[in-house]
C-alpha positions, 0 to 999 in steps of 0.5 A: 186228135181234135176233142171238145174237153181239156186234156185235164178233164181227160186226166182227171177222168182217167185216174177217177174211173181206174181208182173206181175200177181199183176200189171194186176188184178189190172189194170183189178180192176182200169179199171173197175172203169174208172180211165183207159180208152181206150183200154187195153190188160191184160197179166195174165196166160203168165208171164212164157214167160216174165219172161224165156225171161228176163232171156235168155237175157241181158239188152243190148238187145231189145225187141219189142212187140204188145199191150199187152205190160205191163207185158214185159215192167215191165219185161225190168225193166221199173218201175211199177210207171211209167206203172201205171202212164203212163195207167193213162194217166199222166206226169210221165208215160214212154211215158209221158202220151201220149200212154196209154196201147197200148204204153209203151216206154223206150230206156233207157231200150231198150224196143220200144213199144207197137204197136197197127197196128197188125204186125207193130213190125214184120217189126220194130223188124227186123229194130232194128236188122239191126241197131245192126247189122249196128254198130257191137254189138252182141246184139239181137232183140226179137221181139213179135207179137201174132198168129193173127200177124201170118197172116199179109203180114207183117211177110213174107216180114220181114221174107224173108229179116232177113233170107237174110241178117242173122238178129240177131233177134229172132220172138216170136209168143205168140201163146194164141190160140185166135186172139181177138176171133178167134181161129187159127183153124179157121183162117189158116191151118197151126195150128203149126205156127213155120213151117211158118219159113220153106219157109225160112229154117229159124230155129224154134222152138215150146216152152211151154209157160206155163213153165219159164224152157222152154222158158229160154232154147228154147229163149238162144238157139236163142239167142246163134245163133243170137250173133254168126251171125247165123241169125234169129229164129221163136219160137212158144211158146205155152201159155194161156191168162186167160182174155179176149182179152181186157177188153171188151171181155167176151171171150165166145168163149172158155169153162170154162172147157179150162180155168180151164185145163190152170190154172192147168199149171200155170206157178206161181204155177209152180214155187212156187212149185220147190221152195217148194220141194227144201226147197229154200224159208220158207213160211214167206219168201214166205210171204215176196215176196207177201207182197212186191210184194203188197206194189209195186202195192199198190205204183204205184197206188198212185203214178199214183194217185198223178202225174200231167196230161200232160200240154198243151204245150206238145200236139204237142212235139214228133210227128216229130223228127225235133224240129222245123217242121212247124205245121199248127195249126188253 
């Protein structure tokens, strides 16, 4: 079986998507026994759209995204101890304890959150893009908002500026079909978001979201236009959540029979099965990615388990850049 990409990308691919796929049932599992709380928005079923777009970029590049944010967060290279830690609500979390779910953050690792107002990103990823632009790097932005996103005002102002000043950003709408509940045909007439870009003549694309191949390729197309000062692109990629829209959605709005019919694409499966018919990976082999992809998550836990709460002294630290803004406190 004939395929453009390395059987080490394939490897590579595959053992991200399950430790993503581990890392969120897991989450799901501790949520569920309270040692989560808050809101928290599970990524199961769209890993080919983390893992395609780790590989159509360099780490130089920034990504910012909503609140479904840890599977790209884990991806960006933010460690699985420091995700856990931070859901736990602990010290040792990537943003200190003090964002939760909603709101990963590393600049080590370029990636700027974690946005829990639906669009704000849309407007803050054009933002990191000028800078780039600003200081002369040929680094891009990915900027990822859901299709709920697609209806904010939000998006058209941020559009129309990119176009104008030929931001090197790229728009990802993560199209899962529902926003919260609400499925797009119920919400718009334009049921192919990827034409919204057309009142800007801005480039755009729609990707399959369930296949790593073609969001790799469709995302290093953007990309490519981007770092040549081509300006931006609007991609769709069409993909599938498995879980509800947070942990206290039943998602009884869609019938098991959807569901199954997604599952059957799963993009892990996909993978594997590439793997399989080009002989890449024996089945120990494979059974050593999975144990190690298990002794990480397991590793996580215990660290998230084991890290100090925030102390006291940290509650007004990070609200204001200025270190000596004069608070008010009673």
């Amino acid at each position: 079986m004939k395929t453009k990409f390395t059987k080490e990308t394939y490897l590579y691919w595959y053992e991200l998507m399950l430790l993503l796929r581990r890392f969120e049932e897991k989450t799901g599992q501790l949520y569920g026994m309270q040692k989560i709380r808050g809101f928290c928005h599970l990524y199961i079923g769209q890993e080919a759209i983390a893992a395609g777009a780790i590989t159509a970029t360099k780490p130089e590049d920034k990504f910012i995204t909503a609140y479904r944010d840890h599977a790209l967060a884990i991806a960006k290279g933010i460690s699985a101890k420091a995700c856990m830690a931070e859901m736990f609500g602990k010290a040792t979390g990537c943003s200190k304890g003090k964002g939760g779910s909603m709101h990963f953050f590393s600049k080590e690792h370029n990636f700027f959150g974690g946005h829990g107002i639906v669009g704000a990103q849309i407007g803050t990823g054009a933002g990191l893009a000028l800078a780039e632009q600003y200081q002369g790097t040929d680094n891009v932005v990915l900027c990822f908002f859901g299709d709920g996103a697609a209806r904010q005002g939000m998006l058209h102002e941020t559009f129309n500026m990119a176009m104008t000043w030929k931001l090197p950003v790229i728009f990802i709408c993560e199209n899962n079909m529902y926003a919260m509940g609400t499925s797009v045909e119920r919400t718009s007439n334009v049921l192919d978001i990827y034409k919204l870009a057309d009142a800007y003549e801005m480039p755009a694309d729609s990707i399959d979201g369930m296949s790593c191949e073609a969001v790799h390729d469709g995302i290093e197309r953007a990309v490519k236009r981007a770092r040549e000062n081509g300006g931006p692109t609007l991609l769709e990629i069409k993909t599938y959540r498995y879980r509800g829209h947070s942990m206290s959605d039943p998602a009884k709005y869609r019938t098991k029979e959807e569901l199954e019919e997604y599952k059957e694409k799963d993009p892990i499966t996909q993978v594997l099965n590439v793997i399989q018919k080009n002989k890449w990976a024996t089945e120990a082999e494979i059974e050593a990615i999975n144990e190690r992809v298990k002794a990480e998550v397991d590793e996580c836990v215990q660290f998230a388990e084991d890290s100090p709460w925030p102390s006291d002294d940290e509650l007004l630290k990070d609200v204001y850049v200025q270190e000596d803004y004069p608070f008010i406190v009673d």
